[in-house]
N, C-alpha and C positions, 0 to 999 in steps of 0.2 A: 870662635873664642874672642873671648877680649882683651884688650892690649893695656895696663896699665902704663899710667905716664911718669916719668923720674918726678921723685918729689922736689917741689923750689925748695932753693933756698931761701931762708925768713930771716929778714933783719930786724929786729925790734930798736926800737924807739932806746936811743943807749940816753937818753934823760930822765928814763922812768926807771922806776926803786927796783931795787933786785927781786923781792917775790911777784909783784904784779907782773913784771919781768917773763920771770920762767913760767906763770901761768899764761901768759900772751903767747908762750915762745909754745908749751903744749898746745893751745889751743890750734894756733892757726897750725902747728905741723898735722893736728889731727884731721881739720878742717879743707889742709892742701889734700891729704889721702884721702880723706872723700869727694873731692872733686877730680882727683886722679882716678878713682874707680869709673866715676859717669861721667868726664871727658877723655874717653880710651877710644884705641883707631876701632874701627867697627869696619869689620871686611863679612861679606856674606858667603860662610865656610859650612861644607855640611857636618854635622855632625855624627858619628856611627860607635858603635860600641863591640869590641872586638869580640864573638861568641866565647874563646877557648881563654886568654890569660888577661882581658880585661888590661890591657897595660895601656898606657897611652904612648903613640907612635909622634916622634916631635921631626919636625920637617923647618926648614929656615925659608921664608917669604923673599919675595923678590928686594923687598928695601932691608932685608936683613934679621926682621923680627919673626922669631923662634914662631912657626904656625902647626899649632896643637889639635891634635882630631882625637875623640873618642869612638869607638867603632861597636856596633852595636849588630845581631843576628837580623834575616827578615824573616819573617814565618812565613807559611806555605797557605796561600789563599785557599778556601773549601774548595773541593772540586767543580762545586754550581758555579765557580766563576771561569771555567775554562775557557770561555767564550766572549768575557769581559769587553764591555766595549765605553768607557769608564763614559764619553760626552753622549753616547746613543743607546742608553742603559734600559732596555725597556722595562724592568723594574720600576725605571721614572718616570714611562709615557702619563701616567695617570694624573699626573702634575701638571700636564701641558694641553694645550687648547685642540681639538679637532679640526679646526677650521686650515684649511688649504694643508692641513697633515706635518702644522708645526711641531707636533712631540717629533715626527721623528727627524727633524733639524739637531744642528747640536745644542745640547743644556750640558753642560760641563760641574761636575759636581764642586761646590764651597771647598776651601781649604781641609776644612777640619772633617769632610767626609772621604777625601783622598785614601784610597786603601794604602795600606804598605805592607804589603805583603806580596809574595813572587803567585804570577798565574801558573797555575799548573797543566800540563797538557793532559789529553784526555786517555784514558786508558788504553792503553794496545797501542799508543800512538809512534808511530818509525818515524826513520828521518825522510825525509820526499823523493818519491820518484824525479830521477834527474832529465832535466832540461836535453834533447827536446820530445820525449817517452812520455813526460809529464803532461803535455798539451795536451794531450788524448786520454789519461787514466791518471788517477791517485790512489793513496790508498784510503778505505773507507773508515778506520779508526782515527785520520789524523781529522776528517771532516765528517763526523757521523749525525750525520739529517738524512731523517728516512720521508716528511714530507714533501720536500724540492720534487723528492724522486717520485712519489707518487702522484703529486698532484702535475705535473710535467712528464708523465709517462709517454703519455700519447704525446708529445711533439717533439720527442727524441732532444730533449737537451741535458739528461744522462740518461743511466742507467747503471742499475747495482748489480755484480756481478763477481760474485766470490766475497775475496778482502778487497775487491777495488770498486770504484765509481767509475765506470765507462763515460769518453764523453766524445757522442758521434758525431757530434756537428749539425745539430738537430735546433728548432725554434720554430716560434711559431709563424715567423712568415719564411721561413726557410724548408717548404716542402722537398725541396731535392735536395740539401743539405748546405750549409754554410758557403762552403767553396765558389758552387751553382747562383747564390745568391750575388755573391759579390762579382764574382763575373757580369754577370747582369747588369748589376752596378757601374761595373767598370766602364763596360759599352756605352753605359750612359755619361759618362764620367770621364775623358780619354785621359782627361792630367793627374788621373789615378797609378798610371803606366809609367809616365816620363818623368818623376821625384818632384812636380810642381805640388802633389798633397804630400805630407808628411808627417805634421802631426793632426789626431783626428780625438774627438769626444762620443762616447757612447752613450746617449742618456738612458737609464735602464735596460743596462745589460744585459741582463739574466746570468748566464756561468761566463759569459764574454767571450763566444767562440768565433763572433765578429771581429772581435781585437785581437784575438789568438791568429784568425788566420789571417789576419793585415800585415802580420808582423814580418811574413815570409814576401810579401811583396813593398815591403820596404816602407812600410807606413804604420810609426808609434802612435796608438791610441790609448788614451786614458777612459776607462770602462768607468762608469758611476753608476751607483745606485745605491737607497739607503736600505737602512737593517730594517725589514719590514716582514710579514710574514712567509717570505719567501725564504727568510731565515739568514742563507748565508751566501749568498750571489757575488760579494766581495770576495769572500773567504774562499771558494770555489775559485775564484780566477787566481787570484795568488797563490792558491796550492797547486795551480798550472803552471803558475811562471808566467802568467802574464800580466802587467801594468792594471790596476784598477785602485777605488778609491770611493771611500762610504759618502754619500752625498743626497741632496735632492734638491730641486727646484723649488722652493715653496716661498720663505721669506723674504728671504735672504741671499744677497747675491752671491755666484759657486767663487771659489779662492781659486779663482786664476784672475788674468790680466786682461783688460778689453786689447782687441784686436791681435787674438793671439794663434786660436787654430783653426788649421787650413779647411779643415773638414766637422762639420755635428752630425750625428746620428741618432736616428728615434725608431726602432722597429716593434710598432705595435706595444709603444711602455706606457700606455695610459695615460697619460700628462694632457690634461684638457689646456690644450692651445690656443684654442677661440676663447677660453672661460676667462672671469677678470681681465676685460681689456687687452685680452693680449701678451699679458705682464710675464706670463713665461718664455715668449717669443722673444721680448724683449733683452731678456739675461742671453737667450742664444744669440742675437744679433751682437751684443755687448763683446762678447769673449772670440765670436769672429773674426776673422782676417777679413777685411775689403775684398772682395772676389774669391772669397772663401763659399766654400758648398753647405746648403743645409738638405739633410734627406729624410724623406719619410718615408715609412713604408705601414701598410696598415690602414687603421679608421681615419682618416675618410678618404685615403687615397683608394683610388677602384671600386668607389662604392656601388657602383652600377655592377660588379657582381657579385659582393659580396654582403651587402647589407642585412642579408638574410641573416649571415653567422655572428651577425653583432647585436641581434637582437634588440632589430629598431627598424625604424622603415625608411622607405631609400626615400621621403622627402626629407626627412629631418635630417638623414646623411647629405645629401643632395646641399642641402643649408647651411651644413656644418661645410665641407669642402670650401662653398662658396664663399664663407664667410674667414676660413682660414687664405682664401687667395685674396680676402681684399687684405685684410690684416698685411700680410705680407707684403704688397705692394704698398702699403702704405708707410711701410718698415724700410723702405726701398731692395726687397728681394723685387728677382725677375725670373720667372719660371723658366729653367733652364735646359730642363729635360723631364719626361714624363711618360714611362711607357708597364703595363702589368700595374704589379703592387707597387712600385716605386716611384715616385715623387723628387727631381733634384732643385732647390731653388740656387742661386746664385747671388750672393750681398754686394749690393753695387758700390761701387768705390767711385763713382761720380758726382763729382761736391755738387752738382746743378738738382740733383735728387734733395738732398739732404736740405738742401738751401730752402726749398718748399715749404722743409716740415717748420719752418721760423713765422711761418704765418699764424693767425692766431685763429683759426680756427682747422688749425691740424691734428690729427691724432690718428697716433701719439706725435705728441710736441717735440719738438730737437731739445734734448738736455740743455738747461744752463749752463755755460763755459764754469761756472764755480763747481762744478759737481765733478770730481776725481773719478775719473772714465777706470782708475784704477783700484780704489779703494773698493776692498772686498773681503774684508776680514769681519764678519757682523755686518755686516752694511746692508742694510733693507731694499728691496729691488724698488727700483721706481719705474713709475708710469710715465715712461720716454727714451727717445732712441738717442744713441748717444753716437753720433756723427764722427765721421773719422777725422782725425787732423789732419792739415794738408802738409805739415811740415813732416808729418814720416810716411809719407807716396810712394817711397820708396820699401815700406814695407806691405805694400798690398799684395796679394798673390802673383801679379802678373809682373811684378819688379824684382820681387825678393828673387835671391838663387836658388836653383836650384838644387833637389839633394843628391848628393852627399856635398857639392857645392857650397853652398851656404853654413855646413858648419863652421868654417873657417875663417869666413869673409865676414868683416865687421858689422853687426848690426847697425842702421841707421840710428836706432833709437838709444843705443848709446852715450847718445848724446843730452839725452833727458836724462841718465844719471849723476848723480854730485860725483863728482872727481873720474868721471866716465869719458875716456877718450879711447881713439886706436892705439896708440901707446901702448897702453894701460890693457887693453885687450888682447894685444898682439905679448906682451909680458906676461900675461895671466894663464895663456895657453902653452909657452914655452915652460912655462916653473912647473905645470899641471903633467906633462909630458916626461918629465924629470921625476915628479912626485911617485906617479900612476908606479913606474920601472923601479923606483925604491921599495914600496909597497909590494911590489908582486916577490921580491927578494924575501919580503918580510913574512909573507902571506903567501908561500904558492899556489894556494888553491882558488888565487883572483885568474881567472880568464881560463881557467878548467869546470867541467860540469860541476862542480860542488858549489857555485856560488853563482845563484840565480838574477833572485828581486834584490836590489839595491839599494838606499836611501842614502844621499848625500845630503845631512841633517842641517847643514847650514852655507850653501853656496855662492858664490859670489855671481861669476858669467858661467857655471856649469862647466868648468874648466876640467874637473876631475871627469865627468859623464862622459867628454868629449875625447880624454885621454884612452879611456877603455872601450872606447865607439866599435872596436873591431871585436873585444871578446863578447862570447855566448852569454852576455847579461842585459840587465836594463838598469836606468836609474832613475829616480824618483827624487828631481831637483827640487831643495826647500826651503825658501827664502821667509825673512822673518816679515814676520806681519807688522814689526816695531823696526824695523833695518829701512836700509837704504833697497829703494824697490828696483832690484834687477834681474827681476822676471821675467818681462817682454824680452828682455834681451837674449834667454835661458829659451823660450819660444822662439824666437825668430834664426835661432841657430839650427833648428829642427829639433830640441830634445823638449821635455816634460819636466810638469814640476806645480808645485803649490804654496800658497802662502800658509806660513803655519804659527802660533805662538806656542814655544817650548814650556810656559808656564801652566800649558794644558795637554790632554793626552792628544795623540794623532787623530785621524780618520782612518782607523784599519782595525781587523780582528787581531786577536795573539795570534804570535808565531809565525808571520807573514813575508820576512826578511831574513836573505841571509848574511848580507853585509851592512852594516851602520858605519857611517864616515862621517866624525865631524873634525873641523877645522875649528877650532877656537871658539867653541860654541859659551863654553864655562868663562873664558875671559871677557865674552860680550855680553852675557847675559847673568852672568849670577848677580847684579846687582839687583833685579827683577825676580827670580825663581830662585827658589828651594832648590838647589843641583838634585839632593836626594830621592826628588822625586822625576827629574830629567831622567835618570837611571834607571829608576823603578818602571819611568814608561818602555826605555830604551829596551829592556830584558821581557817588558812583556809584547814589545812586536817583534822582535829575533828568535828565530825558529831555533831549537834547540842544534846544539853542534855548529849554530853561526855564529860569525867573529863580528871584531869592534875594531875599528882603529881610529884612536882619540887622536889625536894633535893637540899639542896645548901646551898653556906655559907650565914651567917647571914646577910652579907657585903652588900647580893644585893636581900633579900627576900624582902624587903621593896619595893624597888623599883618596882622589877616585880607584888608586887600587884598591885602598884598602874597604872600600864600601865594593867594589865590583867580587870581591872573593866572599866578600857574606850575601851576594846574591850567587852565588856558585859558580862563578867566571873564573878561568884560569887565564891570567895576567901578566906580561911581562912589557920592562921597559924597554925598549931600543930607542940609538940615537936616529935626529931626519939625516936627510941625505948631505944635507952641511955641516953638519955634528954639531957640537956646541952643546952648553949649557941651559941656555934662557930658554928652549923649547926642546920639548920630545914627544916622543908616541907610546902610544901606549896598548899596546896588540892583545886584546883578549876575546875567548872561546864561551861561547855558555856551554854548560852539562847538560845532559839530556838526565832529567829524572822526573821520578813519577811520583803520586801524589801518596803520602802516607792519612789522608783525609785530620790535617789537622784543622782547628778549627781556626777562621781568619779574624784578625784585630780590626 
């Protein structure tokens, strides 16, 4: 709403005649009230319209002035949107270029195509089997694709069975099952054992039964893959309980931070390596740690016995291998281990490598020092390897601590943030720690099975992720893509997380989350977004019967209740754990309901 300004006071001219007078004296009083209407404070407030008594609800602003919201119902999206994926809409593929498979990147729809209206879940849909039952089985109404299941029959990555989705541990280079695999791995890999890996990248997933079972030996992986015809390979892993995130290699570089995890993985996900220069090799070496692992497994690792089932012939695999180990060496990986279907290279962290590629007839070339090794929010991949600094050597794998270690111990890179010291670190985790124990008072059902996948919507060092390190959850650190970048730091403590702009939807299907935390998300950014639509996204990745809890200034908890109860949230205020005025929280539930098939705006 807008703020009108007190009308001046007007002095006329006390020489002029009495009627010219009182006509001066209307004029200009009329002339200050219209300049009082369009010189008014302008604050960016959502507005809502209350379904039942249409009253308007009046709230007082932090400088005093009366802040007015109208409240308005949301309708019930058609049921064809149950599966809304608002930036990976394939509805819109046909808009977008085939080349290197940018439809399915993100394309985020214009303002004015923004749905508003709540997703509804699919029919027959329950609330999810709990964490850790869920690893293994869901139920089949809340994720019903019956293609995944067919066309993956044969390589046991589920299977349908009753009202659930079985899921064995089955893939395609996982002939004796998932477990057997990584074993494998491990042998090959020993700092898989000793907390030196920790955080790991999946590039095409499939259901993420990789990152499922990493989880039990102590290594978080972020599973990627995009909405493709496999359908719902994201969606499947989040309805495990395990960490994953809609993505692809193609354009554009992935929303994490260069030199950030310890481990990448590629099992048989089709991503032509050798093709285009290299340029997707390039984005893995980017988001690496220095002595960080990359593995493959699949075409064209072992192609001496398998070439036959790839339907090609062993020179042109033969070719393809070779030409991905020069690639790679010239990327400065060092083949690191090598035995079966599995491939481990190793990213050198030795500046005397790197120094080569400054020649001018290398390639790929060492990045330009002007090119933001971090910038990754849109940011088109480039044809060049981007060299580590030497000022943070201290974060290469063989430096950093290790885990559980290192979450506590100040990042090096700390130091590349504005107003980032140990101080300030060592502060952030004390208050986080204080927070976590007020919250669980608020919310007991934080650190019991009812509360899985997590998003902490706008974090600073991951302080909150790190607080609740010991309960049965995960969290999904989210730094703004417009903020102060302290991501690397959110990595290098062992947790996870992504750069994201609130003014768009996520990377995820509905219903994927059971907890949303934000810290002052509305105070930082409504001058940028529509809050109305932060909420709208917020209620369609929160699984039905998941909670919220806002933090924020006083200025706009009113308001968000009253739009969070026309999205069907049950809402209450409580004071933080300092009490006071200028800030509260604000603890709300979504309802589980089902769609009466209206039709969507």
């Amino acid at each position: 709403m807008k703020f009108k300004d007190e009308k001046p006071d007007v002095h006329p001219d006390k020489k002029a005649k009495v009627l010219p007078r009182m006509i001066l004296v209307v004029a200009l009083c009329g002339f200050s009230f219209y300049l009082g209407g369009i010189f008014c404070s302008n604050r960016n407030i959502v507005e809502v319209e209350n379904v039942k008594d249409v009253k308007k609800s009046v709230q007082t602003s932090k400088d005093g002035t009366p802040l007015q919201t109208k409240s308005t119902a949301f309708p019930e999206c058609t049921i064809d949107y149950q599966d809304y994926t608002p930036c990976t809409d394939p509805r819109k593929w046909k808009k977008y270029g085939l080349h290197r498979l940018t439809f399915m990147e993100r394309h985020c729809p214009p303002p004015f195509e923004k749905k508003e209206c709540l997703v509804p879940p699919p029919n027959g849909y329950k609330p999810p089997i709990k964490w850790p039952k869920s690893r293994d089985e869901c139920w089949y109404r809340n994720v019903p694709y019956d293609w995944i299941n067919k066309q993956k029959s044969n390589q046991n990555w589920l299977r349908k069975q009753g009202e659930k989705f079985l899921f064995p541990g089955g893939g395609t280079m996982f002939p004796n099952g998932v477990s057997a695999y990584v074993d494998h791995m491990q042998d090959l890999i020993p700092e898989m054992k000793d907390g030196t890996v920790r955080t790991a990248i999946d590039t095409g997933c499939g259901v993420a039964s990789w990152g499922g079972d990493l989880l039990d030996r102590g290594i978080l992986t972020v599973s990627l893959a995009p909405r493709d015809n496999h359908e719902a390979q994201v969606q499947f892993a989040l309805e495990r309980g395990i960490p994953a995130i809609l993505g692809i290699i193609s354009t554009q570089r992935l929303p994490f931070p260069s030199n950030s995890f310890d481990m990448a993985h590629c099992s048989r996900c089709l991503i032509p390596w050798t093709e285009f220069g290299g340029i997707y090799l390039l984005e893995v070496h980017r988001i690496l740690r220095p002595g960080g692992f990359w593995v493959l497994s699949g075409p064209p690792v072992n192609y001496e016995n398998h070439w036959k089932g790839w339907n090609t012939t062993i020179g042109e695999q033969r070719s393809d291998y070779e030409r991905l180990q020069e690639l790679l060496t010239a990327m400065c990986f060092k083949l690191y281990n090598k035995k079966g279907d599995i491939a481990v290279w190793q990213k050198d962290s030795d500046d005397s490598c790197y120094s080569k590629l400054a020649t001018p007839d290398a390639y790929p070339p060492k990045c330009d020092d002007s090119l933001e090794p971090d910038s990754a929010w849109y940011t088109p991949l480039r044809s060049c390897t981007v060299a580590p600094n030497p000022k943070n050597a201290k974060s290469d794998l063989e430096s950093i601590p290790k885990w559980p270690e290192r979450l506590h111990v100040t990042p090096a890179r700390i130091a590349e943030v504005r107003g980032g010291s140990i101080g300030a670190f060592k502060h952030d985790g004390s208050m986080w720690k204080v927070r976590a124990t007020h919250y669980k008072k608020l919310v007991p059902a934080i650190g019991t099975d009812k509360i899985r996948n997590v998003m902490d919507m706008n974090t600073v060092y991951g302080g909150f992720a790190a607080a609740v390190i010991d309960d049965p959850l995960w969290v999904m650190n989210v730094v703004s893509s417009h903020g102060v970048n302290t991501l690397p730091v959110v990595y290098d403590r062992g947790l996870i997380g992504t750069y994201h702009d609130w003014c768009e939807a996520f990377s995820t299907y509905p219903r994927t989350y059971d907890l949303l935390h934000l810290d002052g998300l509305f105070t930082a950014e409504s001058h940028r977004c529509d809050m109305k639509y932060v909420l709208l996204e917020m209620d369609r990745i929160l699984r039905p019967t998941g909670y919220v809890i806002i933090r924020e200034s006083s200025y706009f908890v009113d308001s968000i209740a009253t739009i969070a109860k026309n999205m069907r949230w049950d809402c209450r205020e409580e004071d933080t754990e300092k009490g006071g005025e200028k800030e509260k929280i604000l603890i709300c539930q979504k309802k589980l309901w089902y769609s009466s098939n209206q039709t969507s705006r």
